[in-house]
C-alpha positions in Angstrom: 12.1 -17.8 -9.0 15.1 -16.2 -7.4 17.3 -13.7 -8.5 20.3 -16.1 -9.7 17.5 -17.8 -11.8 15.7 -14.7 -13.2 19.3 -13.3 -14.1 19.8 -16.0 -16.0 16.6 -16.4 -17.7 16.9 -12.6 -19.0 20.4 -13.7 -20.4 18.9 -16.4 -22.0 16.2 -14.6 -23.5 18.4 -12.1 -24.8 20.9 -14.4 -26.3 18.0 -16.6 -28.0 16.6 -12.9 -29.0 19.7 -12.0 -30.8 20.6 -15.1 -32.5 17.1 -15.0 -33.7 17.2 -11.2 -35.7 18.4 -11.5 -39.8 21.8 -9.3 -40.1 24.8 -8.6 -42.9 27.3 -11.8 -43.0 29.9 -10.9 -40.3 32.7 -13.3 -41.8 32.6 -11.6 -45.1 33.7 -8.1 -43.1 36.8 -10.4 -41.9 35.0 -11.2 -38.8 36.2 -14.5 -38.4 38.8 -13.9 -35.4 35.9 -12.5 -33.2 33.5 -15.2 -33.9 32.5 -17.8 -31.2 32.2 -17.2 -27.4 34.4 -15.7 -24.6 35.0 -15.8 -21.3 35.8 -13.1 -19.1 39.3 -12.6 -17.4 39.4 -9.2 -16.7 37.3 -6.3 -17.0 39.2 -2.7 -15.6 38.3 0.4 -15.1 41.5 2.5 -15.9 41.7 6.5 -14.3 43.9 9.3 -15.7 46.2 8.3 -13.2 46.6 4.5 -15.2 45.4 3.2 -11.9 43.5 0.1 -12.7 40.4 -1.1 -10.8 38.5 -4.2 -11.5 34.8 -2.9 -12.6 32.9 -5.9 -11.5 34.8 -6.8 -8.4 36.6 -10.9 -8.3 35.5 -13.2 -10.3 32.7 -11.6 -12.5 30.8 -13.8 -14.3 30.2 -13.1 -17.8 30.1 -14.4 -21.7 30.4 -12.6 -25.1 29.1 -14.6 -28.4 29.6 -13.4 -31.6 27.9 -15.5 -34.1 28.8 -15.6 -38.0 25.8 -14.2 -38.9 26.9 -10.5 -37.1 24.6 -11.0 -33.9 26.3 -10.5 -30.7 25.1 -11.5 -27.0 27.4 -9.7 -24.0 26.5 -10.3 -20.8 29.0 -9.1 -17.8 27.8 -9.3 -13.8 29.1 -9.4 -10.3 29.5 -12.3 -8.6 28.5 -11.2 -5.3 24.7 -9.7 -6.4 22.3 -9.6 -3.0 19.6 -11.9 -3.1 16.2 -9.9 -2.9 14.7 -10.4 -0.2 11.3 -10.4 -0.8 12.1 -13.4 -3.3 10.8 -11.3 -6.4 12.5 -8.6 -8.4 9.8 -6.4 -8.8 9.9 -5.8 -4.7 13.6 -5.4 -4.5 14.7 -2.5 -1.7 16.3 0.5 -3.1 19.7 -1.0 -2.0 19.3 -4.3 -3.4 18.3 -2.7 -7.0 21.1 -0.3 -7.2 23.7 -3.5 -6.5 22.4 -5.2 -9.5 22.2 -2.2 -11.5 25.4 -1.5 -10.7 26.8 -4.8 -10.9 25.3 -6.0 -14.2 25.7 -4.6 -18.1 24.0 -7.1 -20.9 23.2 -5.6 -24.7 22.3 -7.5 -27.9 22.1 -6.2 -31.3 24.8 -6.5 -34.4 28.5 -6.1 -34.9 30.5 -5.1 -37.6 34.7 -5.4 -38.1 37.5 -3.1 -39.1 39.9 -5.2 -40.4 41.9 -2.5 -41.4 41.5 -0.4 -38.3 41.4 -3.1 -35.6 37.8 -2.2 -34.5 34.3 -3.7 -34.5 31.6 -1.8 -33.7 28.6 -2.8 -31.6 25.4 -1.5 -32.7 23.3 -2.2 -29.8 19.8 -3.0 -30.0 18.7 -3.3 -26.5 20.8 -3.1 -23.1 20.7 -3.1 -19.4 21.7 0.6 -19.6 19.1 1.8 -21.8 21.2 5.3 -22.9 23.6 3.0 -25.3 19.9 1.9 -26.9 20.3 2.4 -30.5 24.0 3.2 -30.4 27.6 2.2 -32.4 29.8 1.3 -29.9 33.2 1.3 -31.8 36.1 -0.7 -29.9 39.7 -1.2 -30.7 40.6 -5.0 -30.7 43.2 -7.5 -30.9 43.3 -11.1 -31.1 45.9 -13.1 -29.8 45.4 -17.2 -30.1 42.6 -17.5 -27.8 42.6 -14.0 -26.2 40.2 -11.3 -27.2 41.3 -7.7 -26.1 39.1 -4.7 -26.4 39.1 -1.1 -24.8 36.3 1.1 -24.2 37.2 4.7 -23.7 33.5 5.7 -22.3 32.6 2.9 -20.0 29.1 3.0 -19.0 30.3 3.4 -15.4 33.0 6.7 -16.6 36.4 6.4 -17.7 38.0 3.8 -19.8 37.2 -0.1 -19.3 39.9 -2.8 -20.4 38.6 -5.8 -21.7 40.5 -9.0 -21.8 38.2 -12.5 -23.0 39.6 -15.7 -23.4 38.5 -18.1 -26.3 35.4 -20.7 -24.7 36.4 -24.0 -27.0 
């Protein structure tokens, strides 16, 4: 199986795995603007300076699916991962494993919403960069037609990541 298709199947797995886990009713926390899945457009990593540069390079490929139920599924990579060359992940060169480390963030787990502080909160069950395991990742929102904006002021990668989705109909 090669990389693109083992990526893939992990984001699968973890989407299946998340829609399959009990939680709260999401809508009845007035989570109803947030639910359905997204589409990256944009994903920046802004310095002191305001200097914005795009965290996953061109054209990252990416979705974000919050269900009703208060699951959530985000999944955020570079377009331009290495192929291993070995053909198996397990075998991947110290190069080739810190591109995809560094060019991929996925977590699953629950989500709550702040109607009245324009937030939801992740609570992350399980992710690509295990030190959020078990966290509440709080983000200020807005929703705008189809277009989801969130900030992150402690990126997993430092500073403060931009977020902009757009609505997948």
């Amino acid at each position: 199986m090669n990389r693109r298709n083992t990526l893939a199947a992990i984001s699968a797995s973890l989407l299946l795995l998340s829609l399959a886990m009990p939680a709260g009713d999401a809508a009845a926390q007035g989570a109803k603007s947030i639910v359905g899945s997204w589409a990256l457009v944009s994903t920046d990593n802004v310095d002191a300076s305001g200097k914005r540069t795009p965290i996953f390079g061109p054209n990252p490929r990416a979705s974000l699916i919050f269900t009703s139920n208060g699951r959530y599924s985000l999944y955020i990579s570079r377009a331009s991962l290495p192929k291993f060359a070995a053909g198996n992940r397990e075998k991947g060169t110290a190069d080739e494993n810190k591109a995809v480390v560094g060019g991929v963030i996925s977590h699953i787990g629950r989500y709550t919403v702040d109607e009245k502080d324009k937030t939801f909160t992740f609570h992350v069950e399980s992710s690509t960069y295990p030190n959020w395991d078990g966290t509440a990742q709080k983000r200020p929102f807005t929703v705008s037609g189809d277009e989801l904006k969130y900030t992150n002021a402690a990126a997993s990668s430092g500073g403060r990541a931009d977020l902009v989705w757009k609505r997948i109909k």
